[in-house]
C-alpha positions in Angstrom: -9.7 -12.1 14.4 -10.7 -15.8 14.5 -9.6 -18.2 11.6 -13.3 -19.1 11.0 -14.0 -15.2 10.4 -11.7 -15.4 7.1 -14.5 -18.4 5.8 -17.6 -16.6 4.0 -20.6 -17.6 2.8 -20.1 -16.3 -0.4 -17.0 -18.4 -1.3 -17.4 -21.4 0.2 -18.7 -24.5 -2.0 -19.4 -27.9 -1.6 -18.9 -31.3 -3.0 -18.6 -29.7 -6.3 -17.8 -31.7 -9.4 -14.6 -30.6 -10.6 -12.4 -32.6 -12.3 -8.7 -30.8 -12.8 -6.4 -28.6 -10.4 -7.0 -26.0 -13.3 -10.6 -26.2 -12.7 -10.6 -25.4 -9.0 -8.0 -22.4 -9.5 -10.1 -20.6 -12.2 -13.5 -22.1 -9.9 -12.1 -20.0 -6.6 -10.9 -17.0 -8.8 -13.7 -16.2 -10.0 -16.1 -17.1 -6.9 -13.1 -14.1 -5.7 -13.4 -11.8 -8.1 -17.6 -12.3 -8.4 -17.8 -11.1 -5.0 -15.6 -8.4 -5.4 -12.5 -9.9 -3.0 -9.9 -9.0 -5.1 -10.1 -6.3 -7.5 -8.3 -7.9 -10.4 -8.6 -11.7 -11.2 -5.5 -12.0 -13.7 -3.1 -10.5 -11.6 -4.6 -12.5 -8.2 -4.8 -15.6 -10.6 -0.8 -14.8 -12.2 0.1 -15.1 -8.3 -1.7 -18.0 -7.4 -0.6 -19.7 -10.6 3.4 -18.0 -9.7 3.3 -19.8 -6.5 1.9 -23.3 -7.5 4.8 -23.1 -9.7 7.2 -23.1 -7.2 6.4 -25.6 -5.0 3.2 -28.4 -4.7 0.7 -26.1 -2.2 -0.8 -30.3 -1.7 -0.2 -30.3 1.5 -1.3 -33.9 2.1 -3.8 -35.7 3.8 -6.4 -35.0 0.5 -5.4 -31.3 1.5 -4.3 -28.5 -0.8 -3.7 -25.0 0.2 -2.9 -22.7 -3.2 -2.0 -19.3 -1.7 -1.0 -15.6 -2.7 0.0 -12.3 -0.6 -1.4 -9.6 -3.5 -2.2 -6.4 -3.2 -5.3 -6.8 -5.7 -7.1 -8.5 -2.5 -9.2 -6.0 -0.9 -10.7 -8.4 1.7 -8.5 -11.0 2.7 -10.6 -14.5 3.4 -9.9 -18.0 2.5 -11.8 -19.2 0.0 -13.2 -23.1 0.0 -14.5 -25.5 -2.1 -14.9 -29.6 -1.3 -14.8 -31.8 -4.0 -17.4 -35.1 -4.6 -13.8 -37.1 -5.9 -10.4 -36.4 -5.2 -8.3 -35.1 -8.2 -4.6 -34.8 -8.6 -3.1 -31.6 -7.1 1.1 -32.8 -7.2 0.6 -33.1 -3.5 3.7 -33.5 -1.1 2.6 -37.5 -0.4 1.3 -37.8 -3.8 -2.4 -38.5 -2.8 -5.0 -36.4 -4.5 -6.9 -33.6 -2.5 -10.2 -33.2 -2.1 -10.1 -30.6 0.5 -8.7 -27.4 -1.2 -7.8 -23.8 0.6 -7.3 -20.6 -1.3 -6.0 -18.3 0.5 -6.1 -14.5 -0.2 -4.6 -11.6 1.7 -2.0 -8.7 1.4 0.6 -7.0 3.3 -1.9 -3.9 4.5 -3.9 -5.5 7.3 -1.6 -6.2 10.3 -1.4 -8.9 12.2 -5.0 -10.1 12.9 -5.1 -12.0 9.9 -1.8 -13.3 9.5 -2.4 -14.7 13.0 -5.8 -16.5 11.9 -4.0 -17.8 9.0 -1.1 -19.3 11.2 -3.8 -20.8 13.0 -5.4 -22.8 10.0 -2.2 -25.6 10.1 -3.3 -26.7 13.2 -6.7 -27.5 12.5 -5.4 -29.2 9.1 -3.5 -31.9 10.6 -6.7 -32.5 12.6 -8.3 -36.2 11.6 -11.3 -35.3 12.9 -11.2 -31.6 11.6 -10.7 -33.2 8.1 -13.7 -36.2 8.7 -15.8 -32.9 9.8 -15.0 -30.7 6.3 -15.8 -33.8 4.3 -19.2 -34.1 5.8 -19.8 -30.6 5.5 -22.5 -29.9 2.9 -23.7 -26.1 4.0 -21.3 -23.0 5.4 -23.1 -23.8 9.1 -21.2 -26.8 9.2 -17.9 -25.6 7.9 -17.9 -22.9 10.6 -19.2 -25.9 13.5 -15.6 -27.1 12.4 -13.9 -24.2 14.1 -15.7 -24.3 17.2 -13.6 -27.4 18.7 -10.6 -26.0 20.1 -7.4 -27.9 18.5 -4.8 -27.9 21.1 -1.8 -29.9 21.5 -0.3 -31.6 25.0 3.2 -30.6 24.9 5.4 -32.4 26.9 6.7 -29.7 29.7 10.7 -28.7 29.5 12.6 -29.7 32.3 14.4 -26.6 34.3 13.7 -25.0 30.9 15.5 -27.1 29.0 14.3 -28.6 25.7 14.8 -32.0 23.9 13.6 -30.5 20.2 14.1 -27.1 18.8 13.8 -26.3 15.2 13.3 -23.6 13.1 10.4 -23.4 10.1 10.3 -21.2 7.0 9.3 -21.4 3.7 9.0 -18.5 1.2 5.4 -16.7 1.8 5.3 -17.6 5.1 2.5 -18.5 5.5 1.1 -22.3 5.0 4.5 -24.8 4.7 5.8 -22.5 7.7 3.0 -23.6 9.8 2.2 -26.7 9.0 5.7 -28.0 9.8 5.9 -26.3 12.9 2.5 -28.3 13.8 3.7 -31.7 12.6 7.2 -31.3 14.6 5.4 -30.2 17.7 3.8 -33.2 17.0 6.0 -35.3 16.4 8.3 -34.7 19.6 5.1 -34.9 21.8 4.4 -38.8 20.4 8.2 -39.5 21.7 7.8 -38.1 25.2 9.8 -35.3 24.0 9.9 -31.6 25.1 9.8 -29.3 22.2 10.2 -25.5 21.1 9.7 -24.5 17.3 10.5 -20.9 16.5 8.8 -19.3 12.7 10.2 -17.2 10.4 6.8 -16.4 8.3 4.6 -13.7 7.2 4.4 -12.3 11.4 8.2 -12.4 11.6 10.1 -14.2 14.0 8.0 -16.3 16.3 8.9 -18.2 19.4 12.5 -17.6 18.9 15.4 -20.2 20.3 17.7 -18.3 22.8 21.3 -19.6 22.7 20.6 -21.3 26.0 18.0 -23.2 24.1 20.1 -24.2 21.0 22.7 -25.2 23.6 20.8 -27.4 26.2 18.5 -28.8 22.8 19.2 -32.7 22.0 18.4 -32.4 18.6 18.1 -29.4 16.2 15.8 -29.6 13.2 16.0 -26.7 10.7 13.3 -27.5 8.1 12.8 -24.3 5.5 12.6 -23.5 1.8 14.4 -20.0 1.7 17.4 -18.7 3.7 17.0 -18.7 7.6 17.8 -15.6 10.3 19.9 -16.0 13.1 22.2 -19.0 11.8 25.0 -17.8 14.2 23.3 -19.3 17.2 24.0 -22.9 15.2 27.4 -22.5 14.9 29.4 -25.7 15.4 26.5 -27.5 16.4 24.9 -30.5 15.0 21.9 -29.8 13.2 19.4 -31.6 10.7 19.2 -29.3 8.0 16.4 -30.0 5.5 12.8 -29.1 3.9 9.3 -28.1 5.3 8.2 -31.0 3.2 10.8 -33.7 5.0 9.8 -32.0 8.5 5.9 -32.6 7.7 6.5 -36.0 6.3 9.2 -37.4 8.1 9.5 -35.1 11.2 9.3 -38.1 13.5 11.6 -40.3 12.1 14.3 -37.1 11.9 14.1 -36.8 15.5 14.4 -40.9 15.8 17.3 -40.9 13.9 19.3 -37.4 14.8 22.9 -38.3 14.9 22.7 -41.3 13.1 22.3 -40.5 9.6 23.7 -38.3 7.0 21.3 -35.7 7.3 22.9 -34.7 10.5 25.6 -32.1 9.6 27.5 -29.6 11.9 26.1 -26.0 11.2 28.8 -23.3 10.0 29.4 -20.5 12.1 27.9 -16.9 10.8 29.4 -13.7 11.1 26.5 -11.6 13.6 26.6 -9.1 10.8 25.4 -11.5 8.1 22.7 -13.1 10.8 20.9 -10.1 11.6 19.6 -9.4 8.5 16.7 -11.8 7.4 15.9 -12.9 3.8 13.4 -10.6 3.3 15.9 -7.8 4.3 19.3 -8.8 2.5 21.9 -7.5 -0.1 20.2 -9.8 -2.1 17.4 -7.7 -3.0 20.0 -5.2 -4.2 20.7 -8.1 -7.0 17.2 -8.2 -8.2 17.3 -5.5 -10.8 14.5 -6.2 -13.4 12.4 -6.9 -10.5 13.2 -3.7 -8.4 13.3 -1.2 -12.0 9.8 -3.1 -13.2 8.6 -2.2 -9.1 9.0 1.7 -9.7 8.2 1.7 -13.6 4.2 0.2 -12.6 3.8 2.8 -10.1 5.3 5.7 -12.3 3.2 5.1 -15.0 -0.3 6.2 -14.0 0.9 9.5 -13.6 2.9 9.9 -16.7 -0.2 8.1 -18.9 -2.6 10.7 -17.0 -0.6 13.7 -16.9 0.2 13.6 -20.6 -2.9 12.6 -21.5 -4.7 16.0 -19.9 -1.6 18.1 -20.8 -2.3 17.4 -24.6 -5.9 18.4 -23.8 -4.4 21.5 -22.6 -2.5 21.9 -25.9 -6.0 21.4 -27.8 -8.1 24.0 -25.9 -4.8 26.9 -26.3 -4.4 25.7 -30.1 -8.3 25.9 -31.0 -8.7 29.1 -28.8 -6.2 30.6 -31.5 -2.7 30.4 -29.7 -1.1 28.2 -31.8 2.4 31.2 -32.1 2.6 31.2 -28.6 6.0 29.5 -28.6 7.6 28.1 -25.2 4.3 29.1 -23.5 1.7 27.2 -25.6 -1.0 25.6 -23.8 -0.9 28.3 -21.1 -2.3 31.5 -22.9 -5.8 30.5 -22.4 -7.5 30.1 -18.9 -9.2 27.0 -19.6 -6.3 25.1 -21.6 -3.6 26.3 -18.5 -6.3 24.3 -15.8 -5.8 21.7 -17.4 -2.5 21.9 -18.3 -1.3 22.6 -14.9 -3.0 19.3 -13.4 -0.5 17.7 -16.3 2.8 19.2 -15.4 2.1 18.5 -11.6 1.1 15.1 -12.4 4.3 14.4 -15.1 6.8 16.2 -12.4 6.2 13.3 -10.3 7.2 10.5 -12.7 11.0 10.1 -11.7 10.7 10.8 -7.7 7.8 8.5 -7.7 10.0 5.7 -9.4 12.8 6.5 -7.2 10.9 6.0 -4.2 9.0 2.9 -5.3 12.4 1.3 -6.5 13.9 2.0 -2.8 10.7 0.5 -1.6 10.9 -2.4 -3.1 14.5 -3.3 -1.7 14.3 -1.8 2.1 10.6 -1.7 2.1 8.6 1.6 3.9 11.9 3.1 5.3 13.0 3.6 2.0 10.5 5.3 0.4 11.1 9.0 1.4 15.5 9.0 0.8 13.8 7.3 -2.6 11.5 10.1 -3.3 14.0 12.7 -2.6 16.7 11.0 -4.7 14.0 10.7 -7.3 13.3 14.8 -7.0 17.0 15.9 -6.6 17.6 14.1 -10.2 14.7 15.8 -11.8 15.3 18.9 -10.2 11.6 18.9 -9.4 10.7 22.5 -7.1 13.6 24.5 -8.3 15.0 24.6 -4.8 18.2 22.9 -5.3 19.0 23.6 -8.9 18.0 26.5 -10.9 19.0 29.3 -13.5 17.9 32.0 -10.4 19.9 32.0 -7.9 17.7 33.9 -5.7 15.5 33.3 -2.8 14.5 29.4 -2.3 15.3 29.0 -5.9 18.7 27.0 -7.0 20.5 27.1 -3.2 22.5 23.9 -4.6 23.1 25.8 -7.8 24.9 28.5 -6.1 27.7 26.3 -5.2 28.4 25.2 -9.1 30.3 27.4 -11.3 28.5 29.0 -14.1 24.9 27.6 -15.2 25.6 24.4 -16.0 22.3 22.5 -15.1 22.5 19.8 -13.3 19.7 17.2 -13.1 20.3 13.7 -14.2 16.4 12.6 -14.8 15.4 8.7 -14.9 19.3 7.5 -14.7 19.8 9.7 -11.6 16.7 8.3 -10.3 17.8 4.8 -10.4 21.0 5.5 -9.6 19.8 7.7 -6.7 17.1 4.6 -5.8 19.8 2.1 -5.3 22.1 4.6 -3.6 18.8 5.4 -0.7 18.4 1.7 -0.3 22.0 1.0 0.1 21.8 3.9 3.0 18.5 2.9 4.7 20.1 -1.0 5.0 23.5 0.5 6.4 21.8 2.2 9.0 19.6 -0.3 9.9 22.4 -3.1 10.6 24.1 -0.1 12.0 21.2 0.5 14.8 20.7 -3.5 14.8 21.3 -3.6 18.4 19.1 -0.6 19.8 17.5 -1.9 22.6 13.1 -2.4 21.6 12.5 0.9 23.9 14.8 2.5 21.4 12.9 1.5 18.4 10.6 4.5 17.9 13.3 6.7 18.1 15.0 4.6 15.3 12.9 3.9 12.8 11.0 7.7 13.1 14.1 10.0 13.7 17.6 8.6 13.0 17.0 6.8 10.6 15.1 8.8 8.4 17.2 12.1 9.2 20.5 9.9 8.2 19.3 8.8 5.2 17.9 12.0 4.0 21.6 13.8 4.7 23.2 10.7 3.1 20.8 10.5 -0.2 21.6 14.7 -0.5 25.2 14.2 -0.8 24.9 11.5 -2.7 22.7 13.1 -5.5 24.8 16.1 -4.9 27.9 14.8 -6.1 26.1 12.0 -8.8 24.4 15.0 -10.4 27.7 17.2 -10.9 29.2 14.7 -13.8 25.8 13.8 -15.1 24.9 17.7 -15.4 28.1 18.4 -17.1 28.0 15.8 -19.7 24.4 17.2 -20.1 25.3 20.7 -21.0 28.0 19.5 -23.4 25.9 17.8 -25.3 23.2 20.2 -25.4 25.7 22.5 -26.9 26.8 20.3 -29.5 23.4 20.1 -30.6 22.6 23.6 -30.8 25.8 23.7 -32.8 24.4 21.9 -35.4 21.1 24.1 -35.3 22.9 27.0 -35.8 25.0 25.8 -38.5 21.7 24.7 -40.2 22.8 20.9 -40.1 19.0 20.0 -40.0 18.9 16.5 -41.4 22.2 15.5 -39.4 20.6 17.6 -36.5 17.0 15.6 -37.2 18.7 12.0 -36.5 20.7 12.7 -33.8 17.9 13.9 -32.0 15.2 11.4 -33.3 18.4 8.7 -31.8 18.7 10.4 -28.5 14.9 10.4 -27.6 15.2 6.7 -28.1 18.3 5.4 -26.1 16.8 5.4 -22.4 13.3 6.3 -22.7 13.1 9.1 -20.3 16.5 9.3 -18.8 18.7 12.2 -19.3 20.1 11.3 -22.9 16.4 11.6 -23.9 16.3 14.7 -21.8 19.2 16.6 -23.4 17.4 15.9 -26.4 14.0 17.5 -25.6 15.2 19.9 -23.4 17.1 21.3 -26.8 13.9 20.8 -28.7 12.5 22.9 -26.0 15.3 26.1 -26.3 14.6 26.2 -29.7 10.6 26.6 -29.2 11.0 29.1 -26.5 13.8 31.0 -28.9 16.6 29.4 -26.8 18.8 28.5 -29.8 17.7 31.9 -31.9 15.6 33.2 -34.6 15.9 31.2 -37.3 12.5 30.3 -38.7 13.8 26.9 -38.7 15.4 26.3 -35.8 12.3 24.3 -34.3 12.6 21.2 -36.6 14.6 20.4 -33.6 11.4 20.1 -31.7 9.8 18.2 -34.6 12.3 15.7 -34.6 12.5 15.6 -30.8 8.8 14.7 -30.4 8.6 12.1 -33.1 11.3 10.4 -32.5 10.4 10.0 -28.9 7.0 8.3 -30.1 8.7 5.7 -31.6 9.3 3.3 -28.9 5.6 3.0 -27.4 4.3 2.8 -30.9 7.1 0.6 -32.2 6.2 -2.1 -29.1 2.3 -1.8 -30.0 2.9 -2.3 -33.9 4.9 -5.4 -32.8 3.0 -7.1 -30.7 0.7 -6.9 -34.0 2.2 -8.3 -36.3 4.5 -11.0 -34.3 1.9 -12.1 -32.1 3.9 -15.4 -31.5 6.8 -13.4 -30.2 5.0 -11.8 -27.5 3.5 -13.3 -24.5 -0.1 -12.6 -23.7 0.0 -10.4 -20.6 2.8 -8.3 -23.1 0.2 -8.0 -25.6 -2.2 -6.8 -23.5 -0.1 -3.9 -21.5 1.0 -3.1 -25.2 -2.6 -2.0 -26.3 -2.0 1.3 -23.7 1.2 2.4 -26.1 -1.1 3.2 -28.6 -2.4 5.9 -27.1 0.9 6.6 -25.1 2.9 7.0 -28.5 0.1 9.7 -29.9 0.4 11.7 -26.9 4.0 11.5 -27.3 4.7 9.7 -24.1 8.2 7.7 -24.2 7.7 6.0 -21.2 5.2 3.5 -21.8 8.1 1.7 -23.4 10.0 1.6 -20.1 8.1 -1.8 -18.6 9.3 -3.5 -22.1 12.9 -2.0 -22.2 13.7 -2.9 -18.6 12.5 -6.8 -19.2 14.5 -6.9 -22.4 17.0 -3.4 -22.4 19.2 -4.4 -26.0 16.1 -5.7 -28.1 13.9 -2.8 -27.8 16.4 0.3 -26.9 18.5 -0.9 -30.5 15.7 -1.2 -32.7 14.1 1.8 -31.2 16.8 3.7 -32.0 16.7 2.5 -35.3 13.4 3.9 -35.8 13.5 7.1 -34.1 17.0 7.4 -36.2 15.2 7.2 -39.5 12.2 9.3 -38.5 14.7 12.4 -37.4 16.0 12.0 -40.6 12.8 12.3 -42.4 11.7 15.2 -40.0 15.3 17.5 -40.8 15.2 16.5 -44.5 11.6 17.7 -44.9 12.5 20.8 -42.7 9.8 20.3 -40.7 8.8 22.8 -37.5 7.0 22.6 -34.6 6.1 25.6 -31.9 4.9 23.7 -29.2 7.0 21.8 -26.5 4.9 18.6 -26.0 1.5 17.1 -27.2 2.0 14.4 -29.8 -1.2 14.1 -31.6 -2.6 17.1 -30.0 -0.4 19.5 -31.2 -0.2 18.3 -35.3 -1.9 21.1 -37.0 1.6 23.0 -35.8 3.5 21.3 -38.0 5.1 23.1 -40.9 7.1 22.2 -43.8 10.1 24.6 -44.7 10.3 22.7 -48.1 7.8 25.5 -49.5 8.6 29.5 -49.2 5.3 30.3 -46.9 5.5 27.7 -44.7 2.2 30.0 -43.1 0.5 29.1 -46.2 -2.3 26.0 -46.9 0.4 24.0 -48.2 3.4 24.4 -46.2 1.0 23.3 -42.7 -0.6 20.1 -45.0 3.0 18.9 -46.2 4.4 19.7 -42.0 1.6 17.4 -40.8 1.7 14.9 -43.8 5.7 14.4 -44.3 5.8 14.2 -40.1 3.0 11.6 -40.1 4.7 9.5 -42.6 8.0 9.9 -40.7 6.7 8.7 -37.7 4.7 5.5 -39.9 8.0 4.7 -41.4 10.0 4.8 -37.8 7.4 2.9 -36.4 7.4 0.0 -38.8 11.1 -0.1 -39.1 11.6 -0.3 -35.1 8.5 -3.5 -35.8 10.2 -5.1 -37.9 13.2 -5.1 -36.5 12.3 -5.9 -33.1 9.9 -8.8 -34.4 12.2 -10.2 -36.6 14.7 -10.3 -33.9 12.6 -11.7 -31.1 11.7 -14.1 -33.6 15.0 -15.7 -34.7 15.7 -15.8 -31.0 13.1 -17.9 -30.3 13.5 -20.5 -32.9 17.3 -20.4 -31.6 16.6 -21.1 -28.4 18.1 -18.3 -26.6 14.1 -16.2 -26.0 11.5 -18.4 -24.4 8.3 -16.5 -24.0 6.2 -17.5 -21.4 1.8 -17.2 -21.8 
């Protein structure tokens, strides 16, 4: 691909009259999104925005370059727009820009574009490239631009031997990478100087120094904005070791002065463990938790929104087709209510392996993805081939090796736990086979590795699962304890507690999964017994409709892209789906997880004092005219079903609005405190 194929038609403007840096951002996302270039202009524009934060994208020379590697681009192109006067832009040699770059791509198009993209720098720091763009007044001429070949005269090593070497990297790896490689090319070539620049951007590891050239170099320029691969070949040498920005700006007079100032230090020696791995592979993706948990959560979600969505339609088509006494198999009876029930279940059996693997993903990238997956399914004991009440067959082959039948799945926790446990392998074996020879690499990355990672994930989860599962089935007993003993309002909170603490995970698990024995007859035949159901499902709406009702009534405690992903909880919370309060708990775990279970807390209560039942095992909203009260002798009769779903709505009203209020309150008094900045 050629740089001037990324330019179209479509998106390239000029001499407009814009007066603001704001006002060319929003100009270029929208020409974006208008032609269909990226499929979602908030989240493309969030980036953008994310970046410019960071650092000034004005690259100087009237130049800025505001840039953003998104997967919402679906055609990645560089979109331009000339300006009729200059306006401010922060730029690194505070000048205003008039020329400005907005450069969309993603991670899923190889190399062809990256490569274009590298290209653009050394155009850029063309004079007459520049002159030629400012002329410009149709896309014919913009493309005319491209057709000059820009090449600089290096000055040839001697016997191999360079006077310059440096190294250049900055955090997307894509603009400031380049365009100080150019400049200190340059630079070198206006002193009669010999040069070599090796790149650590979006393509990897470019042009890389041997140790023969670090030691034979005169001077040694390391110019980058995050942390550099490879340190160990500096070790003990003297270096210059500063910014892209001082390399573009300064680069000559660095290379004047090398040895003479105090920007010349002697580089520390690295351990060749710690300088294999690069930034973007390092322990210290293993410290970004919110980011990693948030990763997984965004990709889990879609099929636990879907799949309980079309589950409760199940629950509809069995309940109006007259199987409402069907117990632990409602919404299966009828043939039309278990189609669509069945797409649910398979869709909501992927939610933890899917966050598993997507958690993994995010720290080791692709090779982490299937230990991630499998941690995700050995937690959740999706498939029944590793743990299972039969013992037979394919079915429960881990089981078989555990006393008793304790079960032993661990759920969400497990999954994270299990997430971080697959990365932590996949990075071990990859420093471990760090020195395979490139000839080796297939073999690496499409047997060993994989196969490894897979045996070491299984023990893992094998032995994570065995204290998790036990704790489990203690508490599960304890609960059906307090069933039996007819401790129905104690019973009620407990439950409407435990469906609040982690959203998912396999506190909230115990809890349904008794809900669940006592629907299916599990914890006997008393008539009662499933207002441990009742309570289970209400107080597991809570959270998602606690976080919508609060975003409603302290608006100013919320920022806007919060209160937009909180409209979704609505309908999450009446379908009874916990985890579309996940995304909010992982950003801020003690705010929402306390008052949540403050409100699922009181609703339990409500639910065991009012005795009221519930025969099916999921549904929320769907699944209502189920509810019974045991506060009147026929519970069967007119009354005893209008006081179940009356007294249960009001439960869940009055949960709801306590979690609110609590949560809002909170947020609130943080804020005017100081210690909660929300950011819009």
């Amino acid at each position: 691909m050629e740089l001037k194929d990324l330019f179209k038609s479509k998106v390239s403007v000029f001499k407009a009259d814009l007066k603001t840096k704001e006002e060319v951002i929003n100009f270029l996302v929208d020409k974006l999104s208008s032609e269909k270039m990226i499929a979602n202009k908030k989240t493309f524009k969030d980036a953008i925005l994310k970046r410019e934060s960071e650092a000034s994208t004005g690259m100087g020379d009237g130049i800025g370059i505001p840039h953003a590697i998104n997967n919402t681009v679906k055609e990645p192109c560089i979109a331009f727009v000339s300006l009729k006067s200059p306006i401010d832009w922060q730029s690194l040699d505070n000048k205003p820009v008039d020329l400005i770059f907005m450069i969309a791509t993603n991670d899923e198009k190889g190399e062809a574009h990256l490569g274009a993209l590298a290209d653009l720098s050394k155009f850029l720091m063309k004079p007459e490239f520049q002159e030629a763009l400012r002329k410009a007044k149709a896309f014919k001429d913009l493309s005319k631009a491209f057709d000059n070949k820009v090449e600089t005269k290096k000055v040839e090593a001697k016997n191999g031997k360079y006077d310059v070497i440096g190294i250049t990297a900055c955090p997307t790896g894509i603009a400031h990478t380049y365009l100080a490689e150019e400049k200190l090319i340059e630079y070198a070539t206006e002193l009669g100087l010999s040069v070599k620049i090796e790149t650590q951007g979006r393509r990897g590891t470019e042009n890389k120094l041997t140790q023969e050239d670090v030691e034979n170099a005169k001077v040694i320029i390391l110019a980058h904005d995050k942390n550099l691969q490879g340190m160990g070949r500096f070790g003990g040498k003297q270096v210059i070791d500063t910014t892209t920005k001082d390399a573009i700006f300064n680069g000559k007079q660095l290379i004047e002065e090398f040895g003479k100032t105090e920007k010349t230090t002697t580089a520390k020696a690295v351990s060749s463990k710690d300088d294999e791995v690069s930034d973007d592979f390092s322990l210290k993706k293993f410290a970004q938790v919110k980011g990693n948990l948030l990763a997984g959560v965004s990709r889990m979600l879609p099929f636990v929104v879907a799949g309980g969505i079309i589950l409760g339609i199940g629950f509809l088509i069995d309940f109006a087709a007259g199987n409402g006494d069907a117990g632990g198999n409602f919404g299966t009876v009828n043939e039309v209510a278990g189609w669509f029930s069945a797409i649910g279940k398979t869709a909501m059996m992927m939610m933890v392996p899917i966050l598993a693997a997507y958690i993994a993903y995010t720290i080791v990238g692709p090779q982490g993805l299937m230990p991630g997956f499998v941690a995700g399914l050995l937690a959740d004991g999706t498939g029944g081939f590793a743990y299972s009440g039969d013992k037979t067959g394919w079915s429960g082959l881990w089981s078989r090796l555990i006393p008793g039948d304790i079960p032993m799945q661990s759920g969400f926790i497990g999954g994270m736990v299990g997430a971080y446990a697959a990365a932590l392998i996949v990075f071990g074996l990859t420093l471990w086979f760090r020195r395979f020879r490139k000839s080796f690499h297939g073999i690496r990355d499409i047997v060993l590795i994989p196969v490894l990672s897979l045996l070491g994930i299984a023990l893992v989860m094998f032995a994570l699962n065995i204290p998790l599962g036990y704790t489990m089935y203690g508490l599960q007993q304890f609960l059906k304890l307090l069933a039996e003993h007819n401790l129905l309002i104690l019973l009620g909170a407990i439950l409407g507690f435990m469906m609040c603490v982690d959203m998912g995970g396999p506190i909230n698990k115990i809890a349904y999964v008794t809900g669940t024995l006592s629907v299916s007859g599990g914890l006997g035949d008393n008539k009662l017994i499933t207002v441990t159901m009742a309570a289970a499902m209400a107080g597991g709406m809570i959270p998602p409709l606690g976080i919508a009702l609060c975003t409603m009534l302290f608006r100013n405690a919320w920022s806007q892209k919060e209160k937009d992903s909180a409209k979704a909880n609505w309908l999450m919370g009446a379908f009874f789906i916990s985890e579309g309060a996940i995304p909010f708990m992982v950003t801020d775990p003690k705010r929402i997880s306390i008052s949540a279970m403050a409100g699922g807390t009181i609703t339990g209560l409500i639910v065991g004092g009012c005795k009221i039942t519930l025969g099916a095992p999921h549904g929320g909203i769907a699944v209502f005219p189920l509810l019974k009260s045991g506060l009147v002798s026929n519970m069967n009769s007119g009354l005893g079903i209008g006081l179940g779903v009356g007294l249960y709505i009001l439960a869940i009203v009055v949960g709801t609005l306590v979690m609110a209020t609590i949560l809002g309150f909170w947020k609130t008094y943080d804020i005017k405190k100081g210690k909660l900045v929300i950011a819009n």
